[in-house]
MARKE-458535 format. One line per 4 residues: their letters; for each residue x, y, z of C-alpha. Coordinates in steps of 0.25 Angstrom, whole numbers, padded with zeros to 4 digits. Layout:
<nodes>
a> X Y Z | ... $
</nodes>
This chain:
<nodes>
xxxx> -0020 0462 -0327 | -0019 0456 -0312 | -0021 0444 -0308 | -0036 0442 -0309 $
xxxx> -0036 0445 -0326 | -0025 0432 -0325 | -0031 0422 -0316 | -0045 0425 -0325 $
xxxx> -0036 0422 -0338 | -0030 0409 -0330 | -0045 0407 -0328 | -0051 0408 -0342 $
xxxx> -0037 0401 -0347 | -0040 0390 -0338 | -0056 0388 -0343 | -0051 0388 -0357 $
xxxx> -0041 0378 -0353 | -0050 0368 -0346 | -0062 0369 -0357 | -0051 0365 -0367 $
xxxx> -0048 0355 -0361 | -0064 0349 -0359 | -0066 0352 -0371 | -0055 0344 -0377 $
xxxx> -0058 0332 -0369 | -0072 0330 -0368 | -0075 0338 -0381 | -0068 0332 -0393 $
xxxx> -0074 0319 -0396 | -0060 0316 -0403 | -0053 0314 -0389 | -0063 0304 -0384 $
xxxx> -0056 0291 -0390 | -0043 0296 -0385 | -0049 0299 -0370 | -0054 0285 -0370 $
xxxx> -0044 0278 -0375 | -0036 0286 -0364 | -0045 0282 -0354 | -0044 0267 -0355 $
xxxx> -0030 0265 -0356 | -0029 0261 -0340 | -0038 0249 -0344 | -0031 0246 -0356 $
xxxx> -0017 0246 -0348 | -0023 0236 -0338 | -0029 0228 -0348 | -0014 0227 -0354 $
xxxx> -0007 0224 -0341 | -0019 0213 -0339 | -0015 0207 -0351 | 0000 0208 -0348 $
xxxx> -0001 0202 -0336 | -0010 0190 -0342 | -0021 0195 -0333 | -0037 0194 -0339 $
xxxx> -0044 0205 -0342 | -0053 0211 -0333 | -0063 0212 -0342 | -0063 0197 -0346 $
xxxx> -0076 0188 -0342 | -0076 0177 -0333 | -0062 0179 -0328 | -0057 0188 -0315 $
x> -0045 0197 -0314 $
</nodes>
């Protein structure tokens, strides 16, 4: 075995690895909540700090933030 049998075992380990990994994040329909949810908890931070701070909402018609 040289180096060229391990670097194409790296390689075939590495593919594996990677279509795992799509598979699992844009193929189960289970995990698409989660990601969502996951995704908008920047806005949901801001919105609390707006509400700390007494600010309106940005989303609030009629008045300007």
């Amino acid at each position: 075995m040289d180096i060229n049998d391990l670097r194409a075992v790296v390689t075939v380990v590495s593919l594996l690895t990677f279509l795992a990994v799509v598979t699992w994040a844009y193929g189960l329909k289970s995990n698409k909540k989660r990601f969502e949810e996951a995704a908008n908890l920047p806005f949901a931070d801001e919105e609390a700090d707006r509400a700390e701070l007494g600010l309106p909402f940005s989303n609030e018609p009629g008045k300007k933030s």
